[in-house]
Wavefront OBJ file of the C-alpha trace (Angstrom):
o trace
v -7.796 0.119 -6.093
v -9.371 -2.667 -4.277
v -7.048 -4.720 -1.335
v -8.224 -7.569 -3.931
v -6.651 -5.891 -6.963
v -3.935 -4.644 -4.873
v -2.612 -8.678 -3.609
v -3.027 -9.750 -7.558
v -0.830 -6.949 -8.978
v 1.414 -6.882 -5.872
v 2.057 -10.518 -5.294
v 0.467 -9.891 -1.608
v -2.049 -11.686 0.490
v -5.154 -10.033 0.846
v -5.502 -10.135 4.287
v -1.883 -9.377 4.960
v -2.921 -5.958 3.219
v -5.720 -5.206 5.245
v -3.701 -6.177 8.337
v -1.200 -3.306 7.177
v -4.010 -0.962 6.675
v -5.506 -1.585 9.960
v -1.963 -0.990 11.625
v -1.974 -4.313 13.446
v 1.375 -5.615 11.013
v 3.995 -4.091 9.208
v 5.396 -5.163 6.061
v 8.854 -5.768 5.174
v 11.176 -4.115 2.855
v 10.386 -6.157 0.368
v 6.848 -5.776 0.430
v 7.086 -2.188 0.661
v 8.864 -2.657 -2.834
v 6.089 -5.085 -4.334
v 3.369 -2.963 -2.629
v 5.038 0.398 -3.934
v 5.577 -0.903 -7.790
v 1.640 -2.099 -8.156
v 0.609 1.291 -6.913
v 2.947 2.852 -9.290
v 4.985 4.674 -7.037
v 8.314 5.263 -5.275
v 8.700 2.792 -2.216
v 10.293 6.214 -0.455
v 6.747 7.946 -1.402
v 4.943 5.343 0.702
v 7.529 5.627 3.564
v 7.001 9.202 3.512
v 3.471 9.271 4.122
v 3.408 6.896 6.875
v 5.978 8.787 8.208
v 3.882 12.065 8.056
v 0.806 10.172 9.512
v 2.638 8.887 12.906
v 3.959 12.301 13.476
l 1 2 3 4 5 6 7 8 9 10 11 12 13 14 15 16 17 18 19 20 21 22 23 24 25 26 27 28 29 30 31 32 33 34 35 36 37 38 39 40 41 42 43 44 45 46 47 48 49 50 51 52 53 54 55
């Protein structure tokens, strides 16, 4: 999935994606949700793996 498709299904700006990806901001809870329900998945599941990639 694109960080195009990914701010039209999530309700997300674009750039506030890529910001995330790059590590430079970090979402809120609620974006966690919106960004966790358009990648069809558990909002835990995404906390998880950051988690994992830190440590």
């Amino acid at each position: 999935m694109t960080q195009e498709q990914l701010s039209l299904e999530s309700g997300v700006q674009r750039n506030f994606i890529s910001l995330i990806e790059l590590g430079q901001n970090q979402p809120t809870i609620t974006t966690v949700f919106k960004l966790a329900q358009a990648l069809g998945c558990a909002p835990s599941e995404m906390v998880a793996k950051a988690e994992s990639l830190r440590t």
